[in-house]
PDB file of N, CA, C and O in Angstrom:
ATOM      1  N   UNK A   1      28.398  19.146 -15.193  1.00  0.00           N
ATOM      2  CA  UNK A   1      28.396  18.047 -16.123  1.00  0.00           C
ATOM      3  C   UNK A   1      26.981  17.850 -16.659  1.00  0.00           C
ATOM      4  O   UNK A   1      26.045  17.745 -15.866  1.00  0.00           O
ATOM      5  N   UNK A   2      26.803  17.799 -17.901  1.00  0.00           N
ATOM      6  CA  UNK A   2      25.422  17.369 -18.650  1.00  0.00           C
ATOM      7  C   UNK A   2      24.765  16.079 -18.345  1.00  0.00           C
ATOM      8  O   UNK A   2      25.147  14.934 -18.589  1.00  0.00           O
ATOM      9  N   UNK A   3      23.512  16.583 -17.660  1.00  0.00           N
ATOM     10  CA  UNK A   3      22.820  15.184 -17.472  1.00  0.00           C
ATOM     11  C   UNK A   3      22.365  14.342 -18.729  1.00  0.00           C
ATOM     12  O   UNK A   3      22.005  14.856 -19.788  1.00  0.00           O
ATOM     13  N   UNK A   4      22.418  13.200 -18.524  1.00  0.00           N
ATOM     14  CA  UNK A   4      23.040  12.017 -19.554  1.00  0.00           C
ATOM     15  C   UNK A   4      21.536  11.323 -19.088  1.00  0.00           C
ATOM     16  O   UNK A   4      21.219  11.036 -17.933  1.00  0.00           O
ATOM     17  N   UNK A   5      20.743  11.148 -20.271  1.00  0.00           N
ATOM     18  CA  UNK A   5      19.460  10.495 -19.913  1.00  0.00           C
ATOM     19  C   UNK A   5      20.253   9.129 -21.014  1.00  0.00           C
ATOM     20  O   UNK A   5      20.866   9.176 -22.081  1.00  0.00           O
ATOM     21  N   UNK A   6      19.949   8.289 -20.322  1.00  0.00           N
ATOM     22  CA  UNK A   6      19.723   6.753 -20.878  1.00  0.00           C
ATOM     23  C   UNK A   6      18.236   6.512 -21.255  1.00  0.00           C
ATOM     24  O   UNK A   6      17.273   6.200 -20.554  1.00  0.00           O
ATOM     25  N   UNK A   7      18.401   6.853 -23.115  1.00  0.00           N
ATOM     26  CA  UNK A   7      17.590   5.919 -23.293  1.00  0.00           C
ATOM     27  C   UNK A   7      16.881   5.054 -24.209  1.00  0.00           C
ATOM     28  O   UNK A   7      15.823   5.188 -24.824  1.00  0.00           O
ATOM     29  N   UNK A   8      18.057   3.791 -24.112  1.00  0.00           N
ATOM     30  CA  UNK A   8      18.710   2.634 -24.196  1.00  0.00           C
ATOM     31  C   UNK A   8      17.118   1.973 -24.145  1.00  0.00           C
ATOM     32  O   UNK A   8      16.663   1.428 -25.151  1.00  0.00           O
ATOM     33  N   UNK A   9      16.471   2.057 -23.116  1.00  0.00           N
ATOM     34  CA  UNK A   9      15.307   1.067 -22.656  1.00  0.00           C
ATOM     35  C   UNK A   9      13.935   2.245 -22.930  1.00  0.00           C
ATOM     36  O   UNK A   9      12.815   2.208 -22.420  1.00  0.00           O
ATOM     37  N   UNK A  10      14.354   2.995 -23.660  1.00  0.00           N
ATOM     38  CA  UNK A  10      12.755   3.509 -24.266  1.00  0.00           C
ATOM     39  C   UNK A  10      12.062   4.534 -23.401  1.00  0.00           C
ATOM     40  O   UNK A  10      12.898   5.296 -22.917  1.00  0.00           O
ATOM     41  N   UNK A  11      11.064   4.764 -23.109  1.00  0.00           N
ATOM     42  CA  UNK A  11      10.674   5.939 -22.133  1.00  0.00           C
ATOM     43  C   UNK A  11       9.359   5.479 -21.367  1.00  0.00           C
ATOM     44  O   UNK A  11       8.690   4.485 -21.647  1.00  0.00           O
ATOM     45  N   UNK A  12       9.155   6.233 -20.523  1.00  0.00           N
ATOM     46  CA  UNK A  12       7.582   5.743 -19.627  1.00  0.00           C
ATOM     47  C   UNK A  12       6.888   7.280 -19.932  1.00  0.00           C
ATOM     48  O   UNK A  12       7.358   8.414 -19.835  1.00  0.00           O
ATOM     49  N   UNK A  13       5.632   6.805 -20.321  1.00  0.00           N
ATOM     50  CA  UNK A  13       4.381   7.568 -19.581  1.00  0.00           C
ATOM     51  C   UNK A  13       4.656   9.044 -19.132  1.00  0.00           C
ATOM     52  O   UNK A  13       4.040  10.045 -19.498  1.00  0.00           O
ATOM     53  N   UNK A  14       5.261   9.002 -18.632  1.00  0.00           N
ATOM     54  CA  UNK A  14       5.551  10.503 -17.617  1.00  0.00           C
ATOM     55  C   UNK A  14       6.539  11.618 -17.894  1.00  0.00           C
ATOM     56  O   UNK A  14       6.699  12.691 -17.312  1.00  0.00           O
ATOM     57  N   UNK A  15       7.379  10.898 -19.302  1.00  0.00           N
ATOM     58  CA  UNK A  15       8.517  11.721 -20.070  1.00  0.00           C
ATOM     59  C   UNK A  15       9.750  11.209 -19.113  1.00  0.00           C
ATOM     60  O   UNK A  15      10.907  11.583 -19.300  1.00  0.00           O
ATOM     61  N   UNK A  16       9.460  10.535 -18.331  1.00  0.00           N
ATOM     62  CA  UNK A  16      11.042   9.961 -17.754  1.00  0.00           C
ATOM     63  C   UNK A  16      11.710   8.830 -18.770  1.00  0.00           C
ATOM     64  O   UNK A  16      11.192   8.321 -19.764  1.00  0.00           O
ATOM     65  N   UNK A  17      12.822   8.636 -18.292  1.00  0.00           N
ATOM     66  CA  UNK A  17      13.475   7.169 -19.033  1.00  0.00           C
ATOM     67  C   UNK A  17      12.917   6.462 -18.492  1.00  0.00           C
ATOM     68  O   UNK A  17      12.199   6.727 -17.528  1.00  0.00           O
ATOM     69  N   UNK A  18      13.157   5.056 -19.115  1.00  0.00           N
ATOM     70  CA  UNK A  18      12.367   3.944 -18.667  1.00  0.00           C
ATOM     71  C   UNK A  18      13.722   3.494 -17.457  1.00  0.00           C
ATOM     72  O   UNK A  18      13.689   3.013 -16.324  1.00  0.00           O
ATOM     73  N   UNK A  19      14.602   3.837 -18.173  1.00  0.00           N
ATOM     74  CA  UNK A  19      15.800   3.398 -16.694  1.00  0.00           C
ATOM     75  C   UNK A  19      15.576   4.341 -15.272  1.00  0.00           C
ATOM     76  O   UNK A  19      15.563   4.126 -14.060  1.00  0.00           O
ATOM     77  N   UNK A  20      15.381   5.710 -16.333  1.00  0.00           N
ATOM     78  CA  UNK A  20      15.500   6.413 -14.478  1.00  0.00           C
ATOM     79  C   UNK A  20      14.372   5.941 -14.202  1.00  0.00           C
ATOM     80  O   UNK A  20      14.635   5.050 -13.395  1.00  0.00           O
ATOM     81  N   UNK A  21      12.847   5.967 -14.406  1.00  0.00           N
ATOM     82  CA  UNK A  21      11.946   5.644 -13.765  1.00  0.00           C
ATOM     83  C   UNK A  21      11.705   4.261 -12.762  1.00  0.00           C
ATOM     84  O   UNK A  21      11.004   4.241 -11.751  1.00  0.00           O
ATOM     85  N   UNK A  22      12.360   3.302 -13.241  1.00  0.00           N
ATOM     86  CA  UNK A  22      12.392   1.834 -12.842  1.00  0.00           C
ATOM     87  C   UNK A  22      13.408   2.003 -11.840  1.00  0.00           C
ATOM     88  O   UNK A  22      13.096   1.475 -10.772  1.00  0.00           O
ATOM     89  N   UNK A  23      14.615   2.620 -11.851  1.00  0.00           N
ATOM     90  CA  UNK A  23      15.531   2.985 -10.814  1.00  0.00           C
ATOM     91  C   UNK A  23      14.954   3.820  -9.544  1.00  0.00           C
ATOM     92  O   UNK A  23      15.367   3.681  -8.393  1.00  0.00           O
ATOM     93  N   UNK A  24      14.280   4.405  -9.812  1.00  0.00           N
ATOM     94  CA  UNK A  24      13.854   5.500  -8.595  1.00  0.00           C
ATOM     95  C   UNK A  24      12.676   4.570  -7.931  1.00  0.00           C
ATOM     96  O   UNK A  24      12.747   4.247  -6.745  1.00  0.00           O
ATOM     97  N   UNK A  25      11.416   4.095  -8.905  1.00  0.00           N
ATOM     98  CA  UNK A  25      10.299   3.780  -8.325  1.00  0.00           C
ATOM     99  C   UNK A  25      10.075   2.585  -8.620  1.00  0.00           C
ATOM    100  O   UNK A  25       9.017   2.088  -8.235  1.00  0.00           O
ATOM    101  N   UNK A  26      11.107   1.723  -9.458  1.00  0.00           N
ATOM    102  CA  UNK A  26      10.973  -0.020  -9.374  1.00  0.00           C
ATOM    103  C   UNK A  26       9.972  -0.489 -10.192  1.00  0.00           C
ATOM    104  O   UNK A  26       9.686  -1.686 -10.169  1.00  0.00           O
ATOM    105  N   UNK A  27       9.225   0.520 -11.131  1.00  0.00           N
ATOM    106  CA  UNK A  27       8.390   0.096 -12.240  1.00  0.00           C
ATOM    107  C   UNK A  27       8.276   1.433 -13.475  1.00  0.00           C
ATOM    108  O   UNK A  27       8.515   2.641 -13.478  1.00  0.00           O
ATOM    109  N   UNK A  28       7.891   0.657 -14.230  1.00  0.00           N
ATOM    110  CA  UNK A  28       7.645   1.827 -15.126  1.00  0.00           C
ATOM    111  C   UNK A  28       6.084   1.688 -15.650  1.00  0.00           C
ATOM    112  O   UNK A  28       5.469   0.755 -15.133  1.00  0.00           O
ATOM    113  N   UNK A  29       5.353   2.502 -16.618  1.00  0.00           N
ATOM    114  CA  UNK A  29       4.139   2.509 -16.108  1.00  0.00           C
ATOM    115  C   UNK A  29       3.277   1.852 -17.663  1.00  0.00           C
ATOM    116  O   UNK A  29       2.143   1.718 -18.123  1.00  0.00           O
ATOM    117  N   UNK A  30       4.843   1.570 -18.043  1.00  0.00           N
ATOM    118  CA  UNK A  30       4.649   0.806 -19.627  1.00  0.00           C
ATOM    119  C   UNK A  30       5.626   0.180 -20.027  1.00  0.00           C
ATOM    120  O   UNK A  30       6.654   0.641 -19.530  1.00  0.00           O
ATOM    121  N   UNK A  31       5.848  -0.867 -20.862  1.00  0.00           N
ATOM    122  CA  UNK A  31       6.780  -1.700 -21.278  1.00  0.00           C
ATOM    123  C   UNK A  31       8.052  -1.106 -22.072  1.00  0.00           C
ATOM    124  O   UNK A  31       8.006  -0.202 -22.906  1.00  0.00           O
ATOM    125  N   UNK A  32       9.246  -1.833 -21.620  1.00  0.00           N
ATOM    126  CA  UNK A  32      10.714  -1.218 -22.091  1.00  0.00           C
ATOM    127  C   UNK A  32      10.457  -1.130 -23.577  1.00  0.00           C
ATOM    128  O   UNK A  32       9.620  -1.798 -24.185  1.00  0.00           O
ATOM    129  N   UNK A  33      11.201  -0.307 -24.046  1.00  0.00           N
ATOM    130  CA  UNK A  33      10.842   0.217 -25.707  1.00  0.00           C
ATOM    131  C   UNK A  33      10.493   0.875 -26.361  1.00  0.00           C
ATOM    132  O   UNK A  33      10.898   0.894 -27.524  1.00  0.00           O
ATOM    133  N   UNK A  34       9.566   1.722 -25.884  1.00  0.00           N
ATOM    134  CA  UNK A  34       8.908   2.784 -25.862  1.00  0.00           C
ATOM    135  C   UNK A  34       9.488   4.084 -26.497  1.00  0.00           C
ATOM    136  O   UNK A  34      10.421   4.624 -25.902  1.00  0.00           O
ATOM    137  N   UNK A  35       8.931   4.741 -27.874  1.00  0.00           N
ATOM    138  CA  UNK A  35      10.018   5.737 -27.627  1.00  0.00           C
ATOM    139  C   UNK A  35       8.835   6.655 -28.016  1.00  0.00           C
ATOM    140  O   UNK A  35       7.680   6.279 -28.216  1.00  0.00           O
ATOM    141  N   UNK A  36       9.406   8.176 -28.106  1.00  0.00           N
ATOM    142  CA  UNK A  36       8.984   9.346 -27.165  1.00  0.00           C
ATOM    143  C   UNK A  36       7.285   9.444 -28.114  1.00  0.00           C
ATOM    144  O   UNK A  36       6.193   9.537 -27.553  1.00  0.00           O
ATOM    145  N   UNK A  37       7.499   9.392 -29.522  1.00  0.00           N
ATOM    146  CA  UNK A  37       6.034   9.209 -30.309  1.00  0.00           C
ATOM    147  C   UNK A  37       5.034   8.267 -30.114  1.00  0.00           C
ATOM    148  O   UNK A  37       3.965   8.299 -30.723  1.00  0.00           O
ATOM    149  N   UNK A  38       5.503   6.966 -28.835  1.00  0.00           N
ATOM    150  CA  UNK A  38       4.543   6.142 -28.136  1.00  0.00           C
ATOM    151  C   UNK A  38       3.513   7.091 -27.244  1.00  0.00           C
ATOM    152  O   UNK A  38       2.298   6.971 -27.081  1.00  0.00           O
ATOM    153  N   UNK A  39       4.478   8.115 -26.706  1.00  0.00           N
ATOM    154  CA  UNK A  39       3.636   8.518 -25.286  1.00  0.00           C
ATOM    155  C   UNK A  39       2.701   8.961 -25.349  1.00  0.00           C
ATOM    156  O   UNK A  39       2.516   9.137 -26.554  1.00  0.00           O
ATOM    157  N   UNK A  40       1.563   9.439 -24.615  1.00  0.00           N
ATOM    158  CA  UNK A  40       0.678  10.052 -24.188  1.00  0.00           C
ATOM    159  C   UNK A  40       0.761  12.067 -24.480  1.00  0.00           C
ATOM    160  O   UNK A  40       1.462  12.574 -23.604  1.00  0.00           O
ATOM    161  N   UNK A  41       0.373  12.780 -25.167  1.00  0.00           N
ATOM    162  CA  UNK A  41       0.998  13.906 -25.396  1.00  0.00           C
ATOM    163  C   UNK A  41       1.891  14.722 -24.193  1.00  0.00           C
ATOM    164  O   UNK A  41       3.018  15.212 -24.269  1.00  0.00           O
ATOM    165  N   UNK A  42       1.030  14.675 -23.167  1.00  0.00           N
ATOM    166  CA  UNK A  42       2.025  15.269 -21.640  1.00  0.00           C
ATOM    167  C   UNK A  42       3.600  14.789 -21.708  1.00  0.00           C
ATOM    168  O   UNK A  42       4.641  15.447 -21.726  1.00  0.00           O
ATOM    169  N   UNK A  43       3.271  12.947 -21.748  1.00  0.00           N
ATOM    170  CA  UNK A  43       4.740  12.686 -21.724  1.00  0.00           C
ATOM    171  C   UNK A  43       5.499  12.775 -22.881  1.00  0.00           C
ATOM    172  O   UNK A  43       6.637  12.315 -22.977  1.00  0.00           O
ATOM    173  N   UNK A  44       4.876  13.378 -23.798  1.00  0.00           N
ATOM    174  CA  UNK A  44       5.752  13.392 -24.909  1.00  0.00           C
ATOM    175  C   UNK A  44       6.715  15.062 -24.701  1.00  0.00           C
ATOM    176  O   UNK A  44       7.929  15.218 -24.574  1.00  0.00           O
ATOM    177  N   UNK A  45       5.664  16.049 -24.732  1.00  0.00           N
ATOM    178  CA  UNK A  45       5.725  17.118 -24.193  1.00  0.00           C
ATOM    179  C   UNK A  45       7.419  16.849 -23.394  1.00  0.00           C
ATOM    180  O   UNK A  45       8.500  17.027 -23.953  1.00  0.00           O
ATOM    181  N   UNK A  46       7.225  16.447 -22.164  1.00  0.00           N
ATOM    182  CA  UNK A  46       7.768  16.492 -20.689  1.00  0.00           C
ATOM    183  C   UNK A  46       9.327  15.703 -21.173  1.00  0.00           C
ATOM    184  O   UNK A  46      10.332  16.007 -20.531  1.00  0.00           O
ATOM    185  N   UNK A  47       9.419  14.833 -22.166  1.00  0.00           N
ATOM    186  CA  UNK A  47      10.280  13.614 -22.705  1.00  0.00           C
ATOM    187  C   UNK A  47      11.110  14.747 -23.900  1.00  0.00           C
ATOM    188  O   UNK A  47      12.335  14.841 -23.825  1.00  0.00           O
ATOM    189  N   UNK A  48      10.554  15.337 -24.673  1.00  0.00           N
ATOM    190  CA  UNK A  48      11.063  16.201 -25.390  1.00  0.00           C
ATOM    191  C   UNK A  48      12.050  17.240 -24.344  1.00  0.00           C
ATOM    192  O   UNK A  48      13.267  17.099 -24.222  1.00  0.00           O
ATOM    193  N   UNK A  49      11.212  18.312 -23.629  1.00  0.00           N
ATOM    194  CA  UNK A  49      11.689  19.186 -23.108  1.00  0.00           C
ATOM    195  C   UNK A  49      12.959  18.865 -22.235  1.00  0.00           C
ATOM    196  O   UNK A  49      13.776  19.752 -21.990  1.00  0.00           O
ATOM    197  N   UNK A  50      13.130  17.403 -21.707  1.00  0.00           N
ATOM    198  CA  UNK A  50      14.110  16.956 -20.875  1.00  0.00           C
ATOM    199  C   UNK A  50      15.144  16.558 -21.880  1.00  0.00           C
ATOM    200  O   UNK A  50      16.295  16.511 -21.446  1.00  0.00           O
ATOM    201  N   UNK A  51      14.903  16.181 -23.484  1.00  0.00           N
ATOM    202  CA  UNK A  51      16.028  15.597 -23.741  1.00  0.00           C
ATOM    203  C   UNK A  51      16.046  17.110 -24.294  1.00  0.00           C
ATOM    204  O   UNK A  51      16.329  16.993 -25.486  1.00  0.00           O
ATOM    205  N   UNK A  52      15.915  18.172 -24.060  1.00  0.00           N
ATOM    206  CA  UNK A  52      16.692  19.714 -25.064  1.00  0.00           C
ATOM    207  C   UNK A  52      17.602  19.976 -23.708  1.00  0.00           C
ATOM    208  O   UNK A  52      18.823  19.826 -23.675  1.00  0.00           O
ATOM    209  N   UNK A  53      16.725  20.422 -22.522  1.00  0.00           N
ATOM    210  CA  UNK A  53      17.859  20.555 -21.782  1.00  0.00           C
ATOM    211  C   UNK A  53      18.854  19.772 -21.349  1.00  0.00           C
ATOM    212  O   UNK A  53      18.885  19.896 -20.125  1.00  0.00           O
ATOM    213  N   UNK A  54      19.631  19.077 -21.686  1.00  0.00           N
ATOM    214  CA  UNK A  54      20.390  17.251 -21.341  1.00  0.00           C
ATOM    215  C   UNK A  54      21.370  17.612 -22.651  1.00  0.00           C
ATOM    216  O   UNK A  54      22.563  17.313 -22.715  1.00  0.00           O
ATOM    217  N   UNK A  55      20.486  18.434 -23.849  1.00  0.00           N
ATOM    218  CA  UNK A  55      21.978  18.623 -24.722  1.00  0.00           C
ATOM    219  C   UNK A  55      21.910  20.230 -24.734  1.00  0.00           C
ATOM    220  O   UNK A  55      22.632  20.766 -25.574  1.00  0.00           O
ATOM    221  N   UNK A  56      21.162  21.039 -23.940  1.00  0.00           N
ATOM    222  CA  UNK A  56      21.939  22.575 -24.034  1.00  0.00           C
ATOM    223  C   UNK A  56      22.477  22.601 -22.966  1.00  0.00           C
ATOM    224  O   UNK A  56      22.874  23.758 -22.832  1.00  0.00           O
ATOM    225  N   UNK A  57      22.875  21.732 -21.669  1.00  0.00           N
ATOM    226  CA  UNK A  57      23.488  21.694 -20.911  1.00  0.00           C
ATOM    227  C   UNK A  57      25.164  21.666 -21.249  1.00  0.00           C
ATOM    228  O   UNK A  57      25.979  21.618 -20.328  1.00  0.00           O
TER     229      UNK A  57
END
């Protein structure tokens, strides 16, 4: 089954969702809303590459 990124609440810092990140580690490392041309280039990088594989899955 294709992993299904939520994201509904924008992204963190690190190329995660802002949901998975807050789910796993209870914060995120920037405010909900965020979307992927906010980030930092790494997490933009890391935020891209996760949402290609999520739809060539």
């Amino acid at each position: 089954m294709p992993e299904q990124l939520d994201t509904s609440q924008g992204w963190c810092c690190d190329g995660r969702t802002w949901k998975e990140h807050a789910d796993k580690d209870g914060e995120c490392c920037q405010p909900q809303g965020k979307q992927i041309s906010d980030l930092p280039p790494e997490g933009q990088r890391k935020a891209r590459e996760r949402q290609a594989q999520a739809g060539a899955k």
